[in-house]
C-alpha positions as CSV (number, residue, x, y, z in Angstrom):
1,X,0.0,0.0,0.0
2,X,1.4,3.3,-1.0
3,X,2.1,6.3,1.7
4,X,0.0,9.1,1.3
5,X,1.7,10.9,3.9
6,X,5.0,10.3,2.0
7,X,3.5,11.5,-0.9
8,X,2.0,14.3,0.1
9,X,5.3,15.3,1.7
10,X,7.1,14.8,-1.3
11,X,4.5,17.3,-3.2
12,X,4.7,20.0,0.1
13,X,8.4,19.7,-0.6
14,X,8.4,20.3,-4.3
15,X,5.5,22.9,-3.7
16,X,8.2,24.7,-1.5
17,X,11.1,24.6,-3.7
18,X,9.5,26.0,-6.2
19,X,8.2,28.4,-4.5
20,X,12.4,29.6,-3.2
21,X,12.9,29.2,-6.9
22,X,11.0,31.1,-8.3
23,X,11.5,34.1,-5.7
24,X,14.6,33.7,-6.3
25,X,14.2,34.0,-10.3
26,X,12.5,37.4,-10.2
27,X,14.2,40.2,-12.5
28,X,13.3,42.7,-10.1
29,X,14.8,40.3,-7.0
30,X,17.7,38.5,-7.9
31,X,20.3,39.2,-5.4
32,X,21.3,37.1,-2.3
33,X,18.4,36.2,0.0
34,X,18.5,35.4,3.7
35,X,16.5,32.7,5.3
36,X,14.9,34.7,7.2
37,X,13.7,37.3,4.4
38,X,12.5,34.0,2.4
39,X,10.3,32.5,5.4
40,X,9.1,35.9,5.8
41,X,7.7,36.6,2.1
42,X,6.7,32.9,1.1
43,X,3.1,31.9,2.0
44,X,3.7,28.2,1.2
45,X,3.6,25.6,4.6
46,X,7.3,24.3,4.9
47,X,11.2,24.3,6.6
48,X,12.7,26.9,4.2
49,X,16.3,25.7,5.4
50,X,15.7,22.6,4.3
51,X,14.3,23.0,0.9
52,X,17.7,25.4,0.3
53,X,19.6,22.2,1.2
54,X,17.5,20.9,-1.6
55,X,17.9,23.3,-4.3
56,X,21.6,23.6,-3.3
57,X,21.7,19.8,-4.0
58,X,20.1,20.0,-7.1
59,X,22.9,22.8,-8.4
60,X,19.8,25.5,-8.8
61,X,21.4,27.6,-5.5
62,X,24.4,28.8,-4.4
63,X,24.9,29.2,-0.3
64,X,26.8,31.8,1.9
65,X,26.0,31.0,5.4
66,X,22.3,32.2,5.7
67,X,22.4,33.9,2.2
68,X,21.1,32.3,-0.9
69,X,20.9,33.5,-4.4
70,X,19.8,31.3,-7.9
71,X,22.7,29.6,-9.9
72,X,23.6,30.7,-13.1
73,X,21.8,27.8,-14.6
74,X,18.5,28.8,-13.1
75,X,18.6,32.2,-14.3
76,X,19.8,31.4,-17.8
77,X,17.4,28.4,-17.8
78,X,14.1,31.0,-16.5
79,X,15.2,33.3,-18.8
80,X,14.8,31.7,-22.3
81,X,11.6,29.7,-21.2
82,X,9.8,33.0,-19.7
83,X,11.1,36.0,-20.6
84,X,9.7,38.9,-22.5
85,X,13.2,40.4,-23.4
86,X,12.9,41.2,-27.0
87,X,16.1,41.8,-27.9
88,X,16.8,38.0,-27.6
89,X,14.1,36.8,-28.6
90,X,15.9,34.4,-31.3
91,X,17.8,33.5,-29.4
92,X,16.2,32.4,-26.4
93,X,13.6,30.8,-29.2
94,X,16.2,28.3,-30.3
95,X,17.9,28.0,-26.6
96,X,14.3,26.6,-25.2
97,X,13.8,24.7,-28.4
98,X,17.5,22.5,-28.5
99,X,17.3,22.6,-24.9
100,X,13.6,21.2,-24.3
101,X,14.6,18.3,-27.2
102,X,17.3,17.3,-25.3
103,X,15.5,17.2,-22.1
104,X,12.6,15.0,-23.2
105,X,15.1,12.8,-24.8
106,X,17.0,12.5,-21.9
107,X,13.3,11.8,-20.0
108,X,12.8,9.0,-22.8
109,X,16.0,6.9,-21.7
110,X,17.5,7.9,-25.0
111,X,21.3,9.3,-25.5
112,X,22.9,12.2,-26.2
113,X,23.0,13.9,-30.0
114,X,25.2,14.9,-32.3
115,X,25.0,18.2,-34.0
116,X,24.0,16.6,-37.0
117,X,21.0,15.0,-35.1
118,X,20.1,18.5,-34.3
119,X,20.1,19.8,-37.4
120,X,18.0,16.9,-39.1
121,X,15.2,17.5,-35.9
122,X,15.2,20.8,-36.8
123,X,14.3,20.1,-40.3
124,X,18.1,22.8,-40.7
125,X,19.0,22.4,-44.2
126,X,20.8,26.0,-45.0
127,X,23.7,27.2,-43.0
128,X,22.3,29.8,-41.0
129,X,19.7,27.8,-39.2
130,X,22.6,25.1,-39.0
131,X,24.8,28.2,-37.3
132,X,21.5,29.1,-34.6
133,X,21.4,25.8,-33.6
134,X,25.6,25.3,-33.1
135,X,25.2,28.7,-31.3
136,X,22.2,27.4,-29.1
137,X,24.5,24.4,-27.9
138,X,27.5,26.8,-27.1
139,X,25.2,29.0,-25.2
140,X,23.0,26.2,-23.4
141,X,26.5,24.7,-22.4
142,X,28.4,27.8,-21.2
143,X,25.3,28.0,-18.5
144,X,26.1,24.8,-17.7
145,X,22.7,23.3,-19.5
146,X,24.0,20.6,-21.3
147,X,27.0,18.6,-21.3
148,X,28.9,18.0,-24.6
149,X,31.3,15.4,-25.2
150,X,32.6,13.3,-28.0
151,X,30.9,15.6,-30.2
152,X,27.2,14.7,-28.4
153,X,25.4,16.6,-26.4
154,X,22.7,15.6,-23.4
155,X,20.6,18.1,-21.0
156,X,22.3,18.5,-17.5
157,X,21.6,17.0,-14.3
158,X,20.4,20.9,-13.5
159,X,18.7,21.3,-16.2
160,X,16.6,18.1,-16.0
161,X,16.1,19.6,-11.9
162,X,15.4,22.8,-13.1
163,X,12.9,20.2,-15.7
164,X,11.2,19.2,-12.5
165,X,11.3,22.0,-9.9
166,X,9.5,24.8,-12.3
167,X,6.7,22.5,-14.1
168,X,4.9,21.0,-11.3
């Protein structure tokens, strides 16, 4: 028999996290945050220390003592999937788009690509699309999105967390 009390722990938990996250992930708030300042402001049932422990873990935090702030990865990652900025607006388009692929490849149990896969899911015949998506990959894994090697490329551990924590 399953535990419902487990379970609904597990959701309060999640609940939580993405709740710090996404605090955290505010243009208008991203600098470090204290515990304190984040119990304070957050309306949703839970031990804020530990779900810091938890995003920490998961690579979507960085910790000074009491102070928190969101990882590189977590901003880069909220950035392409919901921001407004125009001016990168291409950009970001093909970011989410090679990045989402590889994530729900990676959720299938299926291995990394080549950039040649890319370009043949992408339907990229002509060189500048080919160039977009190259750039997408070099962008995605300078945030530390994706890991390339061999001449493949998969979704992160922190991306596929970041995956999790922000589409409950």
């Amino acid at each position: 028999m399953p535990d419902n009390r487990s379970s609904a722990e597990s959701e309060a938990h999640a609940l939580l996290d993405q709740a710090v996250l996404q605090l955290m992930l505010d243009s208008d708030r991203q600098r470090p945050w204290s515990e304190a300042e984040i119990a304070r402001i957050l309306s949703t049932p839970g031990h804020v220390p530990a779900s810091l422990k938890r995003l920490r873990t998961a690579g979507l935090i960085h910790r000074w003592n009491d102070l928190a702030t969101a990882s590189h990865a977590a901003v880069y990652y909220h950035e392409i999937t919901q921001s407004a900025y125009r001016a990168s607006e291409g950009e970001h388009r093909w970011d989410s788009a090679v990045l989402e692929s590889l994530i729900v490849r990676g959720s299938d149990g299926q291995g990394p690509l080549t950039e040649q896969d890319l370009w043949d899911a992408f339907n990229a015949k002509d060189q500048k699309r080919q160039l977009e998506i190259t750039d997408a990959l070099d962008r995605l894994d300078g945030a530390g999105l994706i890991e390339r090697r061999g001449g493949r490329s998969i979704a992160s551990e922190v991306a596929q967390n970041l995956d999790r924590v922000m589409t409950l």
